[in-house]
C-alpha positions as a printed Julia matrix, in Angstrom:
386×3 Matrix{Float64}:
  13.82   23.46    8.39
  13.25   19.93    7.58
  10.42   18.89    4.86
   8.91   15.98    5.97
   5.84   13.44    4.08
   2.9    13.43    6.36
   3.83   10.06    7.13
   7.36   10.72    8.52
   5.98   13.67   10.3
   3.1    11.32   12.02
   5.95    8.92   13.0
   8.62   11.57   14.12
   6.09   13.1    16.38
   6.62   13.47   20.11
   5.6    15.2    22.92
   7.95   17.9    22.58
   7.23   19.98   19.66
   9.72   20.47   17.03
  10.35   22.97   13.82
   9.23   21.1    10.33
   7.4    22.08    7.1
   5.77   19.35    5.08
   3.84   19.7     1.77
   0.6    18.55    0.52
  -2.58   19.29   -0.65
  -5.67   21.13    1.59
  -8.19   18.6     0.41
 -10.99   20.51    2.98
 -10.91   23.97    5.09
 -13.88   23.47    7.58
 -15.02   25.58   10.12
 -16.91   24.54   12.88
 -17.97   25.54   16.89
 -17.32   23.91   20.13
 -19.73   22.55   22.26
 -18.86   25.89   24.49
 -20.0    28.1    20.62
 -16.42   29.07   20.47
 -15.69   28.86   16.17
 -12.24   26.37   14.93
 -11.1    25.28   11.61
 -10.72   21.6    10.98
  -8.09   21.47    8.31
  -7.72   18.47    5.98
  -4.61   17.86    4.35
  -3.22   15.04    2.23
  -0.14   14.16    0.35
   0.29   11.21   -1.86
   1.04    8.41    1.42
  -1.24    9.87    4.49
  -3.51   12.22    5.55
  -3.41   14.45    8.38
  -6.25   17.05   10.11
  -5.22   19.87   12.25
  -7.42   21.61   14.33
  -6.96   25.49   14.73
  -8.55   27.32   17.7
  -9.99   30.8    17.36
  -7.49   32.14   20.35
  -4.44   31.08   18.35
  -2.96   33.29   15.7
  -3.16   30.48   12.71
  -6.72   31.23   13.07
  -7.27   34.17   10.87
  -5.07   32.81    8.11
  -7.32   29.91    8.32
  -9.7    32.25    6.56
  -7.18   33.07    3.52
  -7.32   29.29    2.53
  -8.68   27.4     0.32
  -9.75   23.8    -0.67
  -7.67   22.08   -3.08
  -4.48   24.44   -2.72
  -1.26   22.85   -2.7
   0.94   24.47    0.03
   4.13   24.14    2.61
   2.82   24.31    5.91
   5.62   25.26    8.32
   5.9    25.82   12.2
   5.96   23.57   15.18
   4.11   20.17   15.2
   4.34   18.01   18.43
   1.53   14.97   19.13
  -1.8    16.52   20.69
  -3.1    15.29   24.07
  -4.86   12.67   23.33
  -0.6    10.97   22.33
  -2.25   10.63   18.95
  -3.28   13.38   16.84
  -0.99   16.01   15.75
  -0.89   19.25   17.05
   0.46   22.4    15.37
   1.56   25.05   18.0
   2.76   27.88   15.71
   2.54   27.48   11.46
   2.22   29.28    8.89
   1.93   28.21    4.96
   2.15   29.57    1.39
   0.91   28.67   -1.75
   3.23   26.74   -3.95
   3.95   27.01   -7.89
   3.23   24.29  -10.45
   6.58   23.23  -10.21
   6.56   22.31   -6.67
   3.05   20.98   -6.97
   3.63   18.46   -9.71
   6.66   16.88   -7.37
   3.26   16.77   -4.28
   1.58   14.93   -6.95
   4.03   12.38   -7.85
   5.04   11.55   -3.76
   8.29   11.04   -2.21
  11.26   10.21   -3.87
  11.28    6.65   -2.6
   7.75    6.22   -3.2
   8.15    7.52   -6.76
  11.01    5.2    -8.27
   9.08    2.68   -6.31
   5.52    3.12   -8.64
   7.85    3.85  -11.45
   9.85    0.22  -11.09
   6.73   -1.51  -10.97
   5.04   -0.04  -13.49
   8.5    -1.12  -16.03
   8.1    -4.84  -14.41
   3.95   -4.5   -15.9
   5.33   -3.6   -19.14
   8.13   -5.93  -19.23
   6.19   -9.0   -18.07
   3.74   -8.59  -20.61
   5.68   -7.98  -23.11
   7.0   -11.54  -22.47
   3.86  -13.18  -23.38
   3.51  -15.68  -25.81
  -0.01  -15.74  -26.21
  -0.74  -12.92  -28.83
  -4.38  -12.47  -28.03
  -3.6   -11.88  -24.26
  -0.18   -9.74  -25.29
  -2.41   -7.79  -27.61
  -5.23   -6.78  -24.86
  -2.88   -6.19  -22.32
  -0.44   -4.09  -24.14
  -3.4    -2.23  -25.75
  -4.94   -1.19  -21.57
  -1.69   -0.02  -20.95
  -1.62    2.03  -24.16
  -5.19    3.38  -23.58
  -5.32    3.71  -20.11
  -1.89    3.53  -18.58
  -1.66    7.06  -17.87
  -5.25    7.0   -15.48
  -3.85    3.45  -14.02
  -1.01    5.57  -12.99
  -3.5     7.82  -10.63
  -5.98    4.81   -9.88
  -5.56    3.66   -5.54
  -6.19    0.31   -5.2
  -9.05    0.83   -2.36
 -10.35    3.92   -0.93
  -9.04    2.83    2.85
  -7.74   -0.86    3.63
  -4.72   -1.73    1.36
  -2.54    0.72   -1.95
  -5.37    3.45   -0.91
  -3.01    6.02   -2.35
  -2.2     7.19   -5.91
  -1.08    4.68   -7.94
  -1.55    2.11   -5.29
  -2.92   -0.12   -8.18
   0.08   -0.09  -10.2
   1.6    -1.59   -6.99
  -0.49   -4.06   -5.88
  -0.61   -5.22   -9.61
   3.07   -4.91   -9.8
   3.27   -7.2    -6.94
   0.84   -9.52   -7.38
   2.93  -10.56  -10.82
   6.03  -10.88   -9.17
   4.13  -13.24   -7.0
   2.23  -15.19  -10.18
   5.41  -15.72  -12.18
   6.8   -17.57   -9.1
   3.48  -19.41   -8.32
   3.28  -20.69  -11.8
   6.97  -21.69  -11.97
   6.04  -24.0    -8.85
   2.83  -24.99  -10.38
   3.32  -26.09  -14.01
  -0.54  -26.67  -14.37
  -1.19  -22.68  -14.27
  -1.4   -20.95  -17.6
   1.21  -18.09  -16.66
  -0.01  -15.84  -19.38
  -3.93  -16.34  -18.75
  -2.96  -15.84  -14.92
  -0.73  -12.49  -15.69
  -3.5   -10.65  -17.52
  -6.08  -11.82  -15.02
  -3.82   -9.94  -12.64
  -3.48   -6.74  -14.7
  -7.45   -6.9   -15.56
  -9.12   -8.4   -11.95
  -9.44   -4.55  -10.28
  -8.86   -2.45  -14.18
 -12.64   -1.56  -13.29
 -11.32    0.44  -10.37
  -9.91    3.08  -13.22
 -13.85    4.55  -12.66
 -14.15    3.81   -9.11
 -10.95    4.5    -7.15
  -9.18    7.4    -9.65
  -7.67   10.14   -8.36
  -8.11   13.43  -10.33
  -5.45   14.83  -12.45
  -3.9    17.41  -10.27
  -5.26   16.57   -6.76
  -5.76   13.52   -4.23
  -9.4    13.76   -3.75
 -11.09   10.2    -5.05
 -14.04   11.61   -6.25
 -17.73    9.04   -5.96
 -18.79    8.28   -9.44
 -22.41    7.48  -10.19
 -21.1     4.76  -12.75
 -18.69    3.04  -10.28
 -21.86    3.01   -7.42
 -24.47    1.87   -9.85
 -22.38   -1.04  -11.66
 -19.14   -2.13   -9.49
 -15.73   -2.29  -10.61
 -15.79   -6.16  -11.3
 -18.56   -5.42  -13.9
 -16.69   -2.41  -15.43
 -13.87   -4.3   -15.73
 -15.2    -7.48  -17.58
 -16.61   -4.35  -20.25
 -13.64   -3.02  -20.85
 -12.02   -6.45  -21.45
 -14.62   -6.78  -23.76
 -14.16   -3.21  -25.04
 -10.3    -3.49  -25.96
 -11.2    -7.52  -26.93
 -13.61   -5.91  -29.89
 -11.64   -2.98  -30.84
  -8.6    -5.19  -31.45
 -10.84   -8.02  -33.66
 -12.31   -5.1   -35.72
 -10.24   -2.05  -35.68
  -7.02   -3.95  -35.64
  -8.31   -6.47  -38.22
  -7.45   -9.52  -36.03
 -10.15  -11.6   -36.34
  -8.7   -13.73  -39.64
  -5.38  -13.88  -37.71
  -6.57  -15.18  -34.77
  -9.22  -17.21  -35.93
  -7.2   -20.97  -35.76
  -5.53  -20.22  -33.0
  -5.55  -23.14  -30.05
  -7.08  -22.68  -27.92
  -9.74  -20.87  -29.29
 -10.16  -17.26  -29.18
 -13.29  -17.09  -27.81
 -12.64  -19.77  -24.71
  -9.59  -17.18  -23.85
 -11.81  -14.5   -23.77
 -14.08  -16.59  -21.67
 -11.44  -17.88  -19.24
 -10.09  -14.2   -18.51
 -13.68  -12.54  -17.68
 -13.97  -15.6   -15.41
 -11.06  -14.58  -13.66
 -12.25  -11.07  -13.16
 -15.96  -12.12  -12.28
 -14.6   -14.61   -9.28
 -11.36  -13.11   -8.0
 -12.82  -11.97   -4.6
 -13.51  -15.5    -3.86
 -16.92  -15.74   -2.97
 -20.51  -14.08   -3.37
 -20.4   -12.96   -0.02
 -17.79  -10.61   -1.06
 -19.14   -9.95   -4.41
 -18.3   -11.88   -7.02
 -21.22  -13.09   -9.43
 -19.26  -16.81   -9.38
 -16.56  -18.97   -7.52
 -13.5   -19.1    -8.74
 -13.87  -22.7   -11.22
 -10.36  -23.18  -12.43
  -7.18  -23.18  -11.27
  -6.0   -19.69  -12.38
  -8.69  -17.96  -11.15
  -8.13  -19.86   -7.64
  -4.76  -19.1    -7.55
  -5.83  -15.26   -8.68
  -7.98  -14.6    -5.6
  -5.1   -16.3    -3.3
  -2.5   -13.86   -4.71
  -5.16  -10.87   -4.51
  -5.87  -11.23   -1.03
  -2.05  -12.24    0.35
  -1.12   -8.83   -1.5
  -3.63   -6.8     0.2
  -2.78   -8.75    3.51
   1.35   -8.24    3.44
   0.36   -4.12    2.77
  -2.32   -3.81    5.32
   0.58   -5.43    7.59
   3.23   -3.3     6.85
   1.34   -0.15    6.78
   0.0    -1.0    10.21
   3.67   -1.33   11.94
   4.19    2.17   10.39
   0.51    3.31   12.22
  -0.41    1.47   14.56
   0.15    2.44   18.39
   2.24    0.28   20.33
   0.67   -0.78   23.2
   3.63   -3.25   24.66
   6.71   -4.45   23.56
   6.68   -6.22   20.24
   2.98   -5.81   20.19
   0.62   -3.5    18.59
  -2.8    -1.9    18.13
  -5.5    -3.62   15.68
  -5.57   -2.35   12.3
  -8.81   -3.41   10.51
  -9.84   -5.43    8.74
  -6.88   -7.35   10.46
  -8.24   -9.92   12.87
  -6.32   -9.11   15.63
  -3.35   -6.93   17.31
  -0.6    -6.42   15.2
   2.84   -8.49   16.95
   6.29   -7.23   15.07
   7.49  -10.11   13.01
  10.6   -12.25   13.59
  13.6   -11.6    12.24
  15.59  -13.28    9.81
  18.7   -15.23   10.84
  21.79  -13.69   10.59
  24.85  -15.74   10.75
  27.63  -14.65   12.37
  30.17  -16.76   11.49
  32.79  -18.76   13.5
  35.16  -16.73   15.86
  38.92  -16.59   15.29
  41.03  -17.8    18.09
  44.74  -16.06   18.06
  46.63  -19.29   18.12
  49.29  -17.09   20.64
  47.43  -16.9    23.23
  46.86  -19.79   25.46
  44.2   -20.53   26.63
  43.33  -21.6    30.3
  42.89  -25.69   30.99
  39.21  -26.52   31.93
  39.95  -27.55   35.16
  41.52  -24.41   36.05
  38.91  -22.78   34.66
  36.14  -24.07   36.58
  37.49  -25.76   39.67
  35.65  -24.41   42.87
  37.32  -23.12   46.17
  37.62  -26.35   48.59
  34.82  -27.38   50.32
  32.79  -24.61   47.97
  29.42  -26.57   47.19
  28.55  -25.99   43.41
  25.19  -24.65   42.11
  24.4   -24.43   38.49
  23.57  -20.67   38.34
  19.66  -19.63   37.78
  18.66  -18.04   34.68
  17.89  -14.69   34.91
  14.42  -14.0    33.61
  12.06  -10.76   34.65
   8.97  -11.63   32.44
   6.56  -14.01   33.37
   6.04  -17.14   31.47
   3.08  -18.59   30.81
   2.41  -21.83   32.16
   2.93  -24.69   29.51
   0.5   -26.12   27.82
């Protein structure tokens, strides 16, 4: 039997049921009663890509081992899984599922195999990149985060739903978004790439305390720190946090204290970049973005999110038509499959031995034949032209 991600199963699904096992974690175990008072279980499970419910009816024989389960278990659910009714939801005819050991429930925790040298690549291009930096106040405060905290970045989703809402889904939308700002600033000399790559690794480091995962599970628990203050304002303390600890502790201070430009307009420049990367109060930054780094820092932020809410949604979404398919918010509209690339195919050989027919042979009608030019064959309808 095949061991699938929740994802692949969600996308291999049809109507006719077929034998699979996947793995994950049974975030919640509710059970509930029909509008008729008959009792179900609403199972919640979720692996480190997708989440999937199944519902178990009290006339099926999953039901009593329903009872048996409990929240935060890691298991392998095996049986029969086939798309519900509704052509959505998935529907398991016949499972059953055991507990698995640490072993097996560390690999859960770190995803699919793809998905893990994936997070693992970008997290070497964050440590690489800034170890390339040449200013030594910025190299210093971003190689001390990922000292401190690069362990809980590794668990940290980038958003609870909309874009990297997984764990370490910030890793990869910071990963990305510096592969993007090396470029930008090699096309834009103005940029200071080394102001604009820490403002990249600090502009979401508050989500650490509002969009962690725990240790050994992939609940994202609410925080009464994150909801009271906001991750832009936890981030700006912790740049100031690390800032202090590596003027006092580290004994910096003298060092850095002739440095151009100064130390403290650095400092100043990179909170500015955190307070304004969303862009604008509405969406809750306490200022605009006021120079060009932080401009160019809320462009990169939202294409990011953009490109993943986009390619997550061709993996989702349902198509409703050919080439076209359903909305995925906060998307403005239905999702159309992109264009290709060009692929050349390069110039045909012609085996000089063969000859080949004269033109007029070719082509020259029957006598007395009236020639057409032959219709193109279309069966859509085209729009009239503008």
């Amino acid at each position: 039997m095949d061991l699938l991600s929740i994802r692949d199963l969600k996308q291999g699904a049809g109507p006719v049921p077929q034998s699979v096992g996947f793995r994950a974690q049974l975030e919640k175990c509710l059970q509930k009663t029909t509008k008729t008072g008959n009792p179900f279980y609403e199972l919640t499970y979720a692996d480190a890509e997708e989440t999937l419910v199944l519902r178990v009816w009290n006339n099926t024989p999953m039901f009593d081992l329903c009872g048996q389960l409990r929240n935060g278990q890691f298991v392998e659910v095996s049986g029969e899984f086939g798309l519900g009714n509704d052509g959505r939801s998935i529907d398991g005819k016949k499972w059953t599922a055991r507990v698995l050991d640490e072993k097996e429930t560390a690999e859960v925790l770190a995803g699919s195999g793809s998905l893990r040298t994936k997070q693992e690549e970008d997290y070497a291009f964050i440590e690489t990149t800034v170890a390339a930096m040449s200013d030594p106040r910025l190299a210093g405060l971003c190689g001390g985060f990922l000292e401190h905290y690069g362990e809980r970045f590794k668990r940290t989703g980038a958003a609870r739903d909309y874009h990297h809402a997984r764990r370490g889904g910030l890793v990869e939308h910071v990963a990305q978004m510096m592969r993007s700002a090396v470029q930008i600033c090699e096309a834009y000399s103005m940029l200071n790439r080394d102001l604009l790559v820490a403002g990249v690794l600090f502009h979401d480091v508050g989500k650490l305390w509002e969009n962690v995962y725990q240790e050994k599970g992939f609940t994202m628990p609410y925080t009464e720190i994150s909801e009271l203050i906001g991750h832009i304002p936890l981030g700006m303390e912790i740049v100031n946090k690390l800032w202090r600890e590596l003027l006092d502790e580290d004994g910096l201070r003298e060092e850095w204290q002739d440095l151009e430009p100064a130390s403290e307009r650095v400092r100043l420049h990179l909170l500015h970049l955190i307070a304004s990367h969303h862009g604008e109060l509405a969406f809750g930054s306490p200022v605009v973005p006021k120079t060009p780094e932080a401009q160019a820092l809320h462009y990169i932020d939202n294409l990011d999110a953009k490109m993943e809410m986009f390619d997550r949604g061709y993996q989702v979404a349902p198509e409703l038509a050919k080439q076209v398919y359903e909305r995925v918010r906060p998307l403005p509209g239905r999702l159309v499959a992109p264009l290709p690339a060009f692929v050349e195919t390069g110039s045909v050989e012609v085996d000089e031995a063969v000859e080949e027919p004269e033109a007029e042979e070719a082509v020259a009608p029957v006598a007395g034949e009236e020639v057409q030019a032959l219709p193109i064959e279309d069966t859509e309808e085209r729009p009239e032209p503008f």
